[in-house]
Backbone as numpy.savetxt, mean C-alpha at the origin, in Angstrom:
# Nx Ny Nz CAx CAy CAz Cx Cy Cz
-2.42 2.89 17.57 -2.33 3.29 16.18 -3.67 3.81 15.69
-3.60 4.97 14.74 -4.61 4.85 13.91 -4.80 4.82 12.58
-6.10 3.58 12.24 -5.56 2.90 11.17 -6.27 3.79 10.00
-5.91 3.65 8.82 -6.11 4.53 7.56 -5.90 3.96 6.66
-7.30 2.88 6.37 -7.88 2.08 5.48 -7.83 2.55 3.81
-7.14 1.53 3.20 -7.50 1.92 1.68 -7.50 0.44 0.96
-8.67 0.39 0.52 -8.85 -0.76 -0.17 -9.86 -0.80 -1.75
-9.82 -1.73 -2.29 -10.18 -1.90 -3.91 -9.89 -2.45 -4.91
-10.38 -2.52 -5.78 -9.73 -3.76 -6.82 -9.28 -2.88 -8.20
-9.81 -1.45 -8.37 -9.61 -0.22 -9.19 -8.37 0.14 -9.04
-7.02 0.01 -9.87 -5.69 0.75 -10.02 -6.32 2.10 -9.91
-6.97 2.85 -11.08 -7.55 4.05 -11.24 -8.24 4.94 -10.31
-8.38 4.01 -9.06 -9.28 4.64 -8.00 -8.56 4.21 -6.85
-7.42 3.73 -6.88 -6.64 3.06 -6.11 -5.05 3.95 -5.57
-4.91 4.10 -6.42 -3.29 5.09 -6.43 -3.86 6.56 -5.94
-5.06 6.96 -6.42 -5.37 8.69 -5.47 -5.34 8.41 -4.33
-6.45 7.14 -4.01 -6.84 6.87 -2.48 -5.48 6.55 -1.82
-4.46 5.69 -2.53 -3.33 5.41 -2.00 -2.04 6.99 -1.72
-2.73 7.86 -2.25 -1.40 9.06 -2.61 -2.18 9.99 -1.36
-3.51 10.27 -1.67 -4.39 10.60 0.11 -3.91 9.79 1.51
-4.00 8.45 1.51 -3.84 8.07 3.01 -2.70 8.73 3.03
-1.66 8.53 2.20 0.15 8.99 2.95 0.35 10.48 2.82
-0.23 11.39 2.07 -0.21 12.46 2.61 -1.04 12.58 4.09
-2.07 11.97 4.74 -2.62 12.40 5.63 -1.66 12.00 6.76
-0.59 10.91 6.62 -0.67 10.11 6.74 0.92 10.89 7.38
1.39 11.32 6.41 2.57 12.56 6.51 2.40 13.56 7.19
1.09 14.01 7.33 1.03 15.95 7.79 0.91 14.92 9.59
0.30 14.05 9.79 -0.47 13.53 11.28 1.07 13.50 11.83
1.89 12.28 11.43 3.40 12.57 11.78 4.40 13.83 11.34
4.10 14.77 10.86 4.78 15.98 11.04 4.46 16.53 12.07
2.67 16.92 12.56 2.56 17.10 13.67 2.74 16.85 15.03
2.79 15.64 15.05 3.59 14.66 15.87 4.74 15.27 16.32
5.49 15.02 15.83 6.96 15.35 16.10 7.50 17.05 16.01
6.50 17.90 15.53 6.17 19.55 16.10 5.65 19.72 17.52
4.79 18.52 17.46 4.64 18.85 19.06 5.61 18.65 20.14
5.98 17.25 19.90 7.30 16.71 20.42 8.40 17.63 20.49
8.48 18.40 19.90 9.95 19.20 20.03 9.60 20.31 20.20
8.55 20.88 20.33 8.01 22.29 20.75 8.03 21.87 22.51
7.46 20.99 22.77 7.02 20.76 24.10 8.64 20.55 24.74
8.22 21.65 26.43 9.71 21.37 27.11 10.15 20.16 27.68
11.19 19.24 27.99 11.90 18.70 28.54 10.72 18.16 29.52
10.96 19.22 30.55 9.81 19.28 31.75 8.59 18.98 31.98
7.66 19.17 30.47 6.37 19.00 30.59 6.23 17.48 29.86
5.10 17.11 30.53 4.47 15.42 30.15 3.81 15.74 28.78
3.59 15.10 27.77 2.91 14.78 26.46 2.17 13.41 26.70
0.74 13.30 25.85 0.46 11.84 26.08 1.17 11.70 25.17
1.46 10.04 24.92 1.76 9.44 24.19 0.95 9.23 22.66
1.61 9.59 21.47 0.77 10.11 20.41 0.17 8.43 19.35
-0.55 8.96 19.05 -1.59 7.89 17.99 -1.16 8.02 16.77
-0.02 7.09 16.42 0.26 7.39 14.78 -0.05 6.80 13.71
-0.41 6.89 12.86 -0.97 6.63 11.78 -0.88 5.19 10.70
-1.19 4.29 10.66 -1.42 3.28 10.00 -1.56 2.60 8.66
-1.56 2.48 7.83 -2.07 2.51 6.88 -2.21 0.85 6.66
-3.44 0.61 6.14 -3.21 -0.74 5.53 -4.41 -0.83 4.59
-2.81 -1.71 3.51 -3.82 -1.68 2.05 -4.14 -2.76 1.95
-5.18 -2.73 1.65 -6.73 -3.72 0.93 -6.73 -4.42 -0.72
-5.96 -5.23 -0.90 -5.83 -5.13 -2.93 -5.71 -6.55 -2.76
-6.00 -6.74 -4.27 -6.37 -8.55 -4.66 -4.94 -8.67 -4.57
-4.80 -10.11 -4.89 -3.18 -10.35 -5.12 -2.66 -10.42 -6.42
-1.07 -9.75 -6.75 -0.87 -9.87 -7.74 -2.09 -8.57 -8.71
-2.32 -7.96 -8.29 -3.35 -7.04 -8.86 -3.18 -5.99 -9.99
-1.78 -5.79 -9.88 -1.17 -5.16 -11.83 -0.53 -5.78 -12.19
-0.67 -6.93 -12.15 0.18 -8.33 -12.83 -0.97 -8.72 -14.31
-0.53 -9.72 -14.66 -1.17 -10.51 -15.59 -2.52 -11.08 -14.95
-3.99 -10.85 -15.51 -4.70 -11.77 -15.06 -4.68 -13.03 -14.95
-4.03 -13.88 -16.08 -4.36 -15.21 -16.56 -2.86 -15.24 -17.44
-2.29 -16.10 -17.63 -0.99 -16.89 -18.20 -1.05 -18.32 -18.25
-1.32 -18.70 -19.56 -1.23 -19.83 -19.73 -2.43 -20.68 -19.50
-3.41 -19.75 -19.46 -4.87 -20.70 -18.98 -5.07 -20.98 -17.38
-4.10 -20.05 -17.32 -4.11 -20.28 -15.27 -4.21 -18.65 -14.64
-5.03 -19.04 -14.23 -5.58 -17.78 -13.31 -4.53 -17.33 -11.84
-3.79 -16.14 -12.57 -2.80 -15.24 -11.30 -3.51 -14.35 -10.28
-3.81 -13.46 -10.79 -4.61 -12.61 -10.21 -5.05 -13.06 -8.66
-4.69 -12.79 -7.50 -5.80 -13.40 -6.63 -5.90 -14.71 -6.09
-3.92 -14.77 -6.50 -4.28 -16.89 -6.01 -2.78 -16.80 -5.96
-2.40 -18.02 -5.66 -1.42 -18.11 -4.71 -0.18 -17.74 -6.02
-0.25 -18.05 -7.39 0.39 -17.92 -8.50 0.94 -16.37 -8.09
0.61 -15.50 -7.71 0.72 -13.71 -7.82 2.03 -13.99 -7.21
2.64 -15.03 -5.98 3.67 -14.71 -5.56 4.73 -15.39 -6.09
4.49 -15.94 -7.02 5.87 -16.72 -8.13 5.76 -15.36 -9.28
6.72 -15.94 -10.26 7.12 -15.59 -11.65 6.01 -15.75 -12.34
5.18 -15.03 -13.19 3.96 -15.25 -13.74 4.47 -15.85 -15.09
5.81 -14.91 -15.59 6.01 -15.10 -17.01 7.27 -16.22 -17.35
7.42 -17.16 -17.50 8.28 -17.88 -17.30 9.91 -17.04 -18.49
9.35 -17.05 -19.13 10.52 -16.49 -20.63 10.17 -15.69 -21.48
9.78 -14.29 -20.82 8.94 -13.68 -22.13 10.08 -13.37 -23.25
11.02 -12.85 -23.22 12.16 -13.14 -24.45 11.54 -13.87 -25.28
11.34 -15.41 -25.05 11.27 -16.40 -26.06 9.57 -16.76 -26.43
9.39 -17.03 -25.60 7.62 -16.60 -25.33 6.61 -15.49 -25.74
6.40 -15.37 -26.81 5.88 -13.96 -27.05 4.32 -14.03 -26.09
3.61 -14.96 -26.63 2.61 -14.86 -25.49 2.73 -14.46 -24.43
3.76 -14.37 -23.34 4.08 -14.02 -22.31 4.38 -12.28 -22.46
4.00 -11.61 -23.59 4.60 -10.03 -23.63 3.21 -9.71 -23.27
């Protein structure tokens, strides 16, 4: 594989870098598979290096920082329900 790092704690600097790796990320496997089907039956290809991506982000990272005096962001809270009832809960909006 090759890998195609994107990491940060910036939404704002985060979603370009994230919209770059997968276009690159897209054209590497289009080529891929142009070669693959251009190439005859008959002839050997190496075996191709495809593309990776792995993202780098806090946890819970466009969630709520903090609810309730408890810190989400970045802790094990990001993978539950942050907001228990926002309906009834306005604090929770």
């Amino acid at each position: 594989y090759e890998p195609v790092v994107v990491e940060g704690h910036d939404p704002r600097k985060m979603h370009p870098a994230f919209a770059k790796a997968l276009d690159y990320c897209a054209d590497k496997i289009k080529a891929i598979q142009e070669q693959a089907r251009s190439t005859p039956d008959t002839e050997m290809i190496d075996r191709p290096v495809w593309p990776m991506i792995i993202l780098k982000s806090p946890k819970g990272w466009t969630g709520p920082k903090e609810v309730d005096g408890k810190k989400i962001e970045d802790s094990y809270r990001s993978h539950q329900v942050p907001l228990s009832d926002p309906s009834s809960n306005k604090e929770h909006l």
